[in-house]
C-alpha positions in Angstrom: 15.3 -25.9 7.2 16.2 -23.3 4.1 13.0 -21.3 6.6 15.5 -20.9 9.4 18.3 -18.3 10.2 20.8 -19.2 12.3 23.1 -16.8 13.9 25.6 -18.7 16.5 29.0 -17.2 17.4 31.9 -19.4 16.7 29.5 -22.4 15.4 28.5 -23.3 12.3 25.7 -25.4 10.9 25.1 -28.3 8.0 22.3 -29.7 7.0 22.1 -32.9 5.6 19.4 -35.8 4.8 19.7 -39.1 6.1 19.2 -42.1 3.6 15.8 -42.7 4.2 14.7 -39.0 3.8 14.9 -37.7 7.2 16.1 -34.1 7.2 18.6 -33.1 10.3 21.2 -30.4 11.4 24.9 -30.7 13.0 25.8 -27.7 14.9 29.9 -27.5 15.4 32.5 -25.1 16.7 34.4 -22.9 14.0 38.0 -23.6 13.7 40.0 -21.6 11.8 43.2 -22.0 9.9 45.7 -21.1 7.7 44.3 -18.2 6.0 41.6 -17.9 8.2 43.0 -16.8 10.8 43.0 -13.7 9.5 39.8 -13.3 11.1 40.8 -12.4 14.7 40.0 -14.1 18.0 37.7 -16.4 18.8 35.4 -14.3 21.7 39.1 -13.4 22.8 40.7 -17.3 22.5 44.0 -16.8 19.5 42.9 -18.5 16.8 46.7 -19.4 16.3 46.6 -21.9 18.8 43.8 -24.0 17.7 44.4 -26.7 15.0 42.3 -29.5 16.3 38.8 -30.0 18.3 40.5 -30.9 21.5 42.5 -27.4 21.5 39.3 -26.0 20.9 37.5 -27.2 23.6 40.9 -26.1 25.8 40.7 -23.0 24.7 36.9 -22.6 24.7 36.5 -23.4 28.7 36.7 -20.1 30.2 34.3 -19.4 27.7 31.5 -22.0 28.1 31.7 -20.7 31.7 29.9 -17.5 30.5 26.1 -17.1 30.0 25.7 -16.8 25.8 22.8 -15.9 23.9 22.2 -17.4 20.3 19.9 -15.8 17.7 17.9 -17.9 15.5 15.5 -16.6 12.7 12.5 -18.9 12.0 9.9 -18.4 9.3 6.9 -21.4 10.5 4.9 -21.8 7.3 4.1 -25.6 7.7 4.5 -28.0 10.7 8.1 -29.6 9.3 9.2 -26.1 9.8 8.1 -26.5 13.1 9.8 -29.8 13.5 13.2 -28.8 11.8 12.8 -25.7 15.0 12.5 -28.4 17.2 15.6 -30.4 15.4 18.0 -27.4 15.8 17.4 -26.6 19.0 18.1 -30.0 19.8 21.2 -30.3 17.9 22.1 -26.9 20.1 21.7 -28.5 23.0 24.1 -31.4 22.4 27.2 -28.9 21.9 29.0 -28.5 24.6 28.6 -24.7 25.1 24.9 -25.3 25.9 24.5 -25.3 29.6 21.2 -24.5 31.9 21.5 -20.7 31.8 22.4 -20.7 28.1 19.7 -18.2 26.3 18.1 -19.0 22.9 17.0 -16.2 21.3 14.1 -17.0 18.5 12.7 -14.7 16.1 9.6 -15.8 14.2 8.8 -13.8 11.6 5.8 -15.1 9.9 3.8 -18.3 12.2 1.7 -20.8 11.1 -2.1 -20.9 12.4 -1.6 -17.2 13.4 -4.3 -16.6 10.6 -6.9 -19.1 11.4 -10.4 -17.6 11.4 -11.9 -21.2 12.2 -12.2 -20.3 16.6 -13.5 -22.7 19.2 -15.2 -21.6 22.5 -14.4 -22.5 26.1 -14.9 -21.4 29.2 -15.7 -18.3 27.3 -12.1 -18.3 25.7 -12.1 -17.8 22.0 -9.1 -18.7 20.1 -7.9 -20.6 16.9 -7.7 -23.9 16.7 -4.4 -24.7 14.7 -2.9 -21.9 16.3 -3.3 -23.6 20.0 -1.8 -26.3 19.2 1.2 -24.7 17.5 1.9 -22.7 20.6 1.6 -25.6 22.5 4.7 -27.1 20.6 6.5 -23.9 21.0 6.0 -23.9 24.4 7.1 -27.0 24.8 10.4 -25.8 23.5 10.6 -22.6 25.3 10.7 -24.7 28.3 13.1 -27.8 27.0 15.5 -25.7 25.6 15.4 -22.3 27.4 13.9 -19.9 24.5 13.0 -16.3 24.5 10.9 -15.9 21.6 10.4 -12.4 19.6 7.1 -12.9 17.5 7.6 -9.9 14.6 4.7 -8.6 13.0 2.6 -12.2 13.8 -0.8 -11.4 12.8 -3.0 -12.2 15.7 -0.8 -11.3 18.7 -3.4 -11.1 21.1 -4.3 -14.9 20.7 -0.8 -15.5 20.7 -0.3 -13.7 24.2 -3.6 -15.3 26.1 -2.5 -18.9 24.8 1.0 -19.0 26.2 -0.5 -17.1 28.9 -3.0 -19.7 29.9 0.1 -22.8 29.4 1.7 -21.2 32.2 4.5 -19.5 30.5 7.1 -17.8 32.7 8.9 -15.9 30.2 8.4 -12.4 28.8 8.2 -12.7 25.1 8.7 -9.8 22.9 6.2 -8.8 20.0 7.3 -6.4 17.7 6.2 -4.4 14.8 8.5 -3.6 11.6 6.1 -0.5 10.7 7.1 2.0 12.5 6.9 5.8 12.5 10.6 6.0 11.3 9.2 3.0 8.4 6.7 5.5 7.1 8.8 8.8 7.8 10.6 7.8 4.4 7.6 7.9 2.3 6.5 11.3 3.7 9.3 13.3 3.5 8.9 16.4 1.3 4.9 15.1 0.0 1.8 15.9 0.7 0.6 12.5 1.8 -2.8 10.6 3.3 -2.4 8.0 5.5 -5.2 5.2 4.3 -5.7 2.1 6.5 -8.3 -0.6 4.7 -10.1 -1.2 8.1 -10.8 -0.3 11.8 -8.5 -3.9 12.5 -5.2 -2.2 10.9 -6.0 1.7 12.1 -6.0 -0.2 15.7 -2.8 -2.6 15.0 -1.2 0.8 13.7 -2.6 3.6 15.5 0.8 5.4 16.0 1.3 6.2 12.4 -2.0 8.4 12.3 0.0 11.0 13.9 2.3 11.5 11.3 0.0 13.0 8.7 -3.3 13.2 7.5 -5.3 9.5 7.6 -8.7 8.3 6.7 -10.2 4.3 7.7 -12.0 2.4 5.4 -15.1 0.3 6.4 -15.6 -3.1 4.9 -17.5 -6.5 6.4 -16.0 -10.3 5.1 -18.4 -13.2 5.0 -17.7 -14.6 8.7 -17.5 -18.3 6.8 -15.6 -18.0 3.6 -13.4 -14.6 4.3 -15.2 -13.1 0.9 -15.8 -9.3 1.3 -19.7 -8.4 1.5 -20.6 -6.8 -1.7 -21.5 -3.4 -1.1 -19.6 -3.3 2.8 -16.6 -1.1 1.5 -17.1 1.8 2.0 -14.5 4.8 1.8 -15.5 8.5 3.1 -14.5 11.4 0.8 -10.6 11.9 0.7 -10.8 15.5 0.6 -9.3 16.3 -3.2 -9.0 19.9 -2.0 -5.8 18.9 -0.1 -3.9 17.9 -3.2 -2.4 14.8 -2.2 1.0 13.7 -3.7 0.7 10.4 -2.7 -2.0 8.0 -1.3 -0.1 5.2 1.1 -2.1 2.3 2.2 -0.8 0.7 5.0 -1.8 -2.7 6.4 -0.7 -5.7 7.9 -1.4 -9.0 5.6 -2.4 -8.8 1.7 -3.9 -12.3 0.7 -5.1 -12.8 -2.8 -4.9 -8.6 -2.9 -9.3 -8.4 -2.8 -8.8 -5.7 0.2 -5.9 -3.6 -1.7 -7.8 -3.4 -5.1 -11.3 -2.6 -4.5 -9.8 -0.1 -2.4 -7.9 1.4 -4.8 -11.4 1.3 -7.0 -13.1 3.3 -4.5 -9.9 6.0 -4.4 -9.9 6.1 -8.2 -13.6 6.9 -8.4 -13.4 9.6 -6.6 -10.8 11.5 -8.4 -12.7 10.8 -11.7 -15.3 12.4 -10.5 -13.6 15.6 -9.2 -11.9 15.5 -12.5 -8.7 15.4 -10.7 -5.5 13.3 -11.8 -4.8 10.2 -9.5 -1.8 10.4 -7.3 0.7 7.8 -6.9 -0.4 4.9 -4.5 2.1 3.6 -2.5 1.0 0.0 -0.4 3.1 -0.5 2.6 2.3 -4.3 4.3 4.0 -6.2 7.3 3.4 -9.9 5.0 2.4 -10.3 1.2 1.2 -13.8 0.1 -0.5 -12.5 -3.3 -1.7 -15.9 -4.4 -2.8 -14.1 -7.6 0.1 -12.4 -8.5 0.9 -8.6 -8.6 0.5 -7.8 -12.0 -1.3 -4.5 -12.9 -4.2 -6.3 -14.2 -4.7 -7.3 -10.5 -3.6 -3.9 -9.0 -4.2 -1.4 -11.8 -4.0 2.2 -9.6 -0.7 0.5 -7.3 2.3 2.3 -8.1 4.7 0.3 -5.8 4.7 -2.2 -3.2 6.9 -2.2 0.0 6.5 -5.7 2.2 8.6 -6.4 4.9 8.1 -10.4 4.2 6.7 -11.8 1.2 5.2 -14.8 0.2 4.9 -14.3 -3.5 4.0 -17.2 -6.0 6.4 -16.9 -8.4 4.7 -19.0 -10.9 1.9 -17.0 -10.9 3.6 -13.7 -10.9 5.8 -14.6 -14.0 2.5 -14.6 -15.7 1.5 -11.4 -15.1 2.7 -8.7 -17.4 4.1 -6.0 -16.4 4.8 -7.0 -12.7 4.5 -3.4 -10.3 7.8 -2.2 -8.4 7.9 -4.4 -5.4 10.8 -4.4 -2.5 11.0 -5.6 0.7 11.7 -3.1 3.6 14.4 -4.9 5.2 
């Protein structure tokens, strides 16, 4: 449950494990006192008038009368995250501000099976396997509990879309990207920059950016079984040296084990040797890191910095790598 974000006015939340290991959630109203009333009003109840549950609930009725939405934050690596989702929303539903037209707003941020390149056919259909099923359980949820999910930077929103399409669903889920023009204006601002995106996939996914300044697209081809890249499908066209580039910003939307970003990098670095030219900084902007190898310079030797709005790093294997690049997230 550490995975999930919960933002509930007036409630608050403990986890706990029951004896035999089973993890659960108790979702309660806030009551202040003492001290603590310093806080103000309670959506416009005195907090100086509450001092046990029952005056809560007085004072709360007008309020559970009203239509409230509830935010929570979800991060669906594994299927227990998916099960502790499922355990919160059911420990919302038991409070007593919960009613029928009560909203549930659910942001997932990073979603398991998203990245599945195992697909089935039928009836013409493709789409990933685990990743069905996952939405299926989500679904299932969206229509128990009355969710309105907001899928940020999910990789695959397409399959995402057609799936909860074809279960019938009546809502309007949001899908959102975190880089944005106004992401990228920062690293812009007063260089001479090109725009590089690894392949036609992230040009496509982030098509709005090219506008900003100059951009090339790099071609490369993965084995369709293992993921590997081909040896000798990446191919980068000249930069143009002539323009005198400040900085070289890669932008895509996943970095793995980091295969894409280096030989990339390779391919950028040859180039200037062979003008004779010095490197410029190389800035990588992505929407999710997992680096399972790290992001040592010995894995990313031309990076200057990395900038990831969700990051997956394995610690263990990054405190091996010395020195470790400059790496933030952007928000």
């Amino acid at each position: 449950m550490d995975k999930l974000n919960i933002q509930i006015p007036n409630y608050f939340t403990k986890k706990f494990t029951y004896p035999d290991g089973q993890p659960h959630i108790c979702i309660k109203p806030r009551i202040y006192k003492g001290e603590e009333q310093s806080q103000g009003d309670l959506e416009g109840v005195p907090t100086s008038a509450i001092s046990t549950w029952e005056e809560f609930a007085d004072a709360m009725e007008g309020i559970y009368r009203r239509r409230i939405t509830y935010s929570i934050y979800a991060k669906i690596y594994t299927p227990n995250d998916l099960f502790d989702l499922g355990l919160i929303l059911d420990a919302f539903r038991s409070t007593k501000s919960n009613r029928a037209d009560t909203t549930i707003n659910c942001c997932i941020e990073w979603l398991l099976g998203a990245r599945m390149d195992k697909r089935t056919e039928e009836e013409g259909v493709f789409h990933p396997l685990t990743l069905e099923v996952v939405c299926r359980i989500l679904h299932l949820y969206e229509e128990t509990y009355n969710v309105q999910y907001t899928f940020r930077e999910v990789h695959n929103p397409e399959a995402v879309k057609d799936i909860f399409k074809r279960l019938g669903s009546t809502k309007e889920h949001l899908y959102e990207k975190v880089i944005t023009k106004d992401c990228i204006r920062k690293f812009v601002e007063s260089k001479r920059v090109l725009l590089l995106f690894p392949d036609a996939g992230a040009f496509e996914r982030y098509r709005e950016l090219a506008t900003i300044c100059d951009f090339l697209v790099a071609k490369k081809k993965r084995d369709s079984i293992s993921g590997e890249l081909v040896k000798g499908k990446f191919t980068l066209q000249p930069i143009g040296i002539q323009a005198k580039y400040d900085r070289i910003l890669i932008v895509d939307d996943i970095i793995d084990g980091g295969a894409t970003i280096t030989k990339l990098t390779e391919l950028i670095a040859e180039q200037y040797k062979e003008a004779e030219v010095d490197l410029p900084e190389i800035i990588v902007v992505a929407a999710h890191g997992i680096f399972s190898k790290g992001v040592g310079r010995d894995i990313f030797p031309y990076v200057s910095e990395f900038h990831i709005f969700h990051s997956r790093v394995n610690t263990e294997v990054q405190k091996k790598q010395v020195p470790v690049l400059p790496f933030t997230n952007l928000i």
